[in-house]
PLY file of the C-alpha trace (Angstrom):
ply
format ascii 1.0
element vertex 151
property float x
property float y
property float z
element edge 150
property int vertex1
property int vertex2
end_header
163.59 99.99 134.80
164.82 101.58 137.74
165.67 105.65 137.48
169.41 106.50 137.97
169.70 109.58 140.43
171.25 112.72 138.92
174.40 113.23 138.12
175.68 117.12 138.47
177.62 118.52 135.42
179.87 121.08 135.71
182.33 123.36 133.63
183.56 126.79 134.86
184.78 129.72 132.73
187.36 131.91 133.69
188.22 135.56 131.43
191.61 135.12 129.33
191.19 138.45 127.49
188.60 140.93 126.13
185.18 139.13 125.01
187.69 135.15 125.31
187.39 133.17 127.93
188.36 129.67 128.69
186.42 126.75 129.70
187.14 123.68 132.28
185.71 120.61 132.90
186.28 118.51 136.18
188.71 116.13 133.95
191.18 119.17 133.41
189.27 119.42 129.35
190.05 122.75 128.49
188.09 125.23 125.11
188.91 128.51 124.43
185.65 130.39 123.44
185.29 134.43 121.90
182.40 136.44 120.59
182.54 135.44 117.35
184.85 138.10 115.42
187.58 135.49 116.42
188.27 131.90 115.36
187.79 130.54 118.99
184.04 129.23 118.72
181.20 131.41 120.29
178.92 129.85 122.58
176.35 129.59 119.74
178.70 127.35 117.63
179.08 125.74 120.65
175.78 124.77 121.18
175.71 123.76 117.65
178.59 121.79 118.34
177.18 119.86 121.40
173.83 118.64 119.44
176.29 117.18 116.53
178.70 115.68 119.26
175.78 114.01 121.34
174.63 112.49 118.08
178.36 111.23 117.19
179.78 109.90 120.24
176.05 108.22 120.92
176.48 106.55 116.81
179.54 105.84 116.28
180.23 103.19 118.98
176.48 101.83 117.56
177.63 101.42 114.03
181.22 100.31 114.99
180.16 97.11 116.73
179.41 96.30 112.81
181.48 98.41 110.95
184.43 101.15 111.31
183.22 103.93 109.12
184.97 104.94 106.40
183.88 108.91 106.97
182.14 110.06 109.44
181.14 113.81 109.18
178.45 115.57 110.92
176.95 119.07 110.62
174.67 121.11 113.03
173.10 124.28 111.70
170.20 127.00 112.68
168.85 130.18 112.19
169.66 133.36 114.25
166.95 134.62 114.85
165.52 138.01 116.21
162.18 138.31 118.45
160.63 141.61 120.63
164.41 142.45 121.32
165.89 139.00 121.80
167.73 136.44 120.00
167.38 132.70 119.65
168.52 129.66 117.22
165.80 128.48 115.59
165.06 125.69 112.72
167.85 123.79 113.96
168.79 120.37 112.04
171.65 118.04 112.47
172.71 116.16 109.29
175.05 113.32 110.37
176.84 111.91 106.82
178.53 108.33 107.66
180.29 106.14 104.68
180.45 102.20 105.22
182.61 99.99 103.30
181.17 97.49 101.23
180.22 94.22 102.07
178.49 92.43 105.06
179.67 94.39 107.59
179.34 97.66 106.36
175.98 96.74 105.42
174.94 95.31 108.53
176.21 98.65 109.55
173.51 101.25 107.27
171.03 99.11 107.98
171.16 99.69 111.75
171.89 103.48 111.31
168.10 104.91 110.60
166.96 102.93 114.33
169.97 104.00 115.96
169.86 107.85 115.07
165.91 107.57 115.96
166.97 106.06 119.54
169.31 108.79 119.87
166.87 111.56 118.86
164.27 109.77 120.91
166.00 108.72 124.23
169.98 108.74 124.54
171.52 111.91 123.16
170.85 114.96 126.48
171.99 118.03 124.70
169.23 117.42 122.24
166.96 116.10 124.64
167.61 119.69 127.29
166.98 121.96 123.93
163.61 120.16 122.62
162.43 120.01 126.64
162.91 123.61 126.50
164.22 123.28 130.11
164.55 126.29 132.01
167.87 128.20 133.09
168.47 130.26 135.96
171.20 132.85 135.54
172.68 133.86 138.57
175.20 136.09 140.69
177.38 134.65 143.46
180.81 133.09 144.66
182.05 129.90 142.85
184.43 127.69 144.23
187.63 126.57 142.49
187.42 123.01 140.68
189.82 120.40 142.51
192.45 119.94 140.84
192.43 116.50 138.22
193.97 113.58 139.77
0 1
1 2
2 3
3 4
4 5
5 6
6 7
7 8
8 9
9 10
10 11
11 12
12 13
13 14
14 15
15 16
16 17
17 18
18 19
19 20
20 21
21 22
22 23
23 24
24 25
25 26
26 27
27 28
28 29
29 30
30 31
31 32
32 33
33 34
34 35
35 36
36 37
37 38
38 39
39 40
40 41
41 42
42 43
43 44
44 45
45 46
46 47
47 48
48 49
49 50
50 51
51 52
52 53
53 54
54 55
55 56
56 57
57 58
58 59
59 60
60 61
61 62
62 63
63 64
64 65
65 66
66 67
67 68
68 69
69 70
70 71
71 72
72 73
73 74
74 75
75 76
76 77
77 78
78 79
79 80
80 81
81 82
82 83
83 84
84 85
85 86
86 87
87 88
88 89
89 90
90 91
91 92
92 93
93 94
94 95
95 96
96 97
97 98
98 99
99 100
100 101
101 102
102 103
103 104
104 105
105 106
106 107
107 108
108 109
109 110
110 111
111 112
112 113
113 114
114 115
115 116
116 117
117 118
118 119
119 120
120 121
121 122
122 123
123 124
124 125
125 126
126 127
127 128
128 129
129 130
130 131
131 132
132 133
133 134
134 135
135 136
136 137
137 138
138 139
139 140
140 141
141 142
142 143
143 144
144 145
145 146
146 147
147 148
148 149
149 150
């Protein structure tokens, strides 16, 4: 199988008040995010959020092709935890809760869901993929350029 060559990814934040800021993607996808002590999500819930979105938007169109579920809930949850000074999320598990109807279809559906949610831990879903890697960030100071505007 031949390697696709990487694709950049990038969202800027810009200050809307003290400890909120707002998000942007290059599609004009806006999020407000705080600190936590308001009900705009913090960047940990956001994190959370992005490990239970990868996992939905990767099984849903799976499980579709058979079935349209009849609920489709997903949770992502961790531990704060507290280390020589620092902070990280730790223990983190990602419970994805799908209803089928009955029938062929909906079971044609359940039975596919264990293999696909392995394939998507395993191979498909990046945010998950980044975290377990452990991949590296660099933190940095300098100018950044304004997004173009979406088209």
């Amino acid at each position: 199988m031949t390697e696709k060559p990487p694709e950049p990814r990038v969202v800027d934040m810009e200050k809307i008040g003290p400890s909120r800021f707002r998000a942007t993607n290059v599609r004009g996808g806006v999020l407000p995010i705080g600190n936590g002590e308001d009900p705009d999500f913090s960047p940990v819930e956001l994190l959370l959020a992005a490990l239970a979105a990868c996992g939905a938007v990767t099984l849903d169109p799976i499980t579709s092709r058979r079935a349209t579920a009849e609920s489709f809930r997903a949770r992502a949850e961790g531990m704060k935890v507290h280390e020589d000074g620092a902070t990280r999320i730790a223990d983190i598990v990602v419970t994805f809760d799908l209803v089928f109807p009955e029938g062929e279809a909906g079971d044609a559906a359940r039975a596919v869901l264990p293999s696909a949610l392995q394939r998507t831990h395993d191979r498909i879903c990046t945010v998950s993929r980044t975290v377990e890697a452990g991949e590296p960030v660099i933190m940095q100071l300098g100018e950044i350029p304004t997004l173009p505007p979406v088209e």
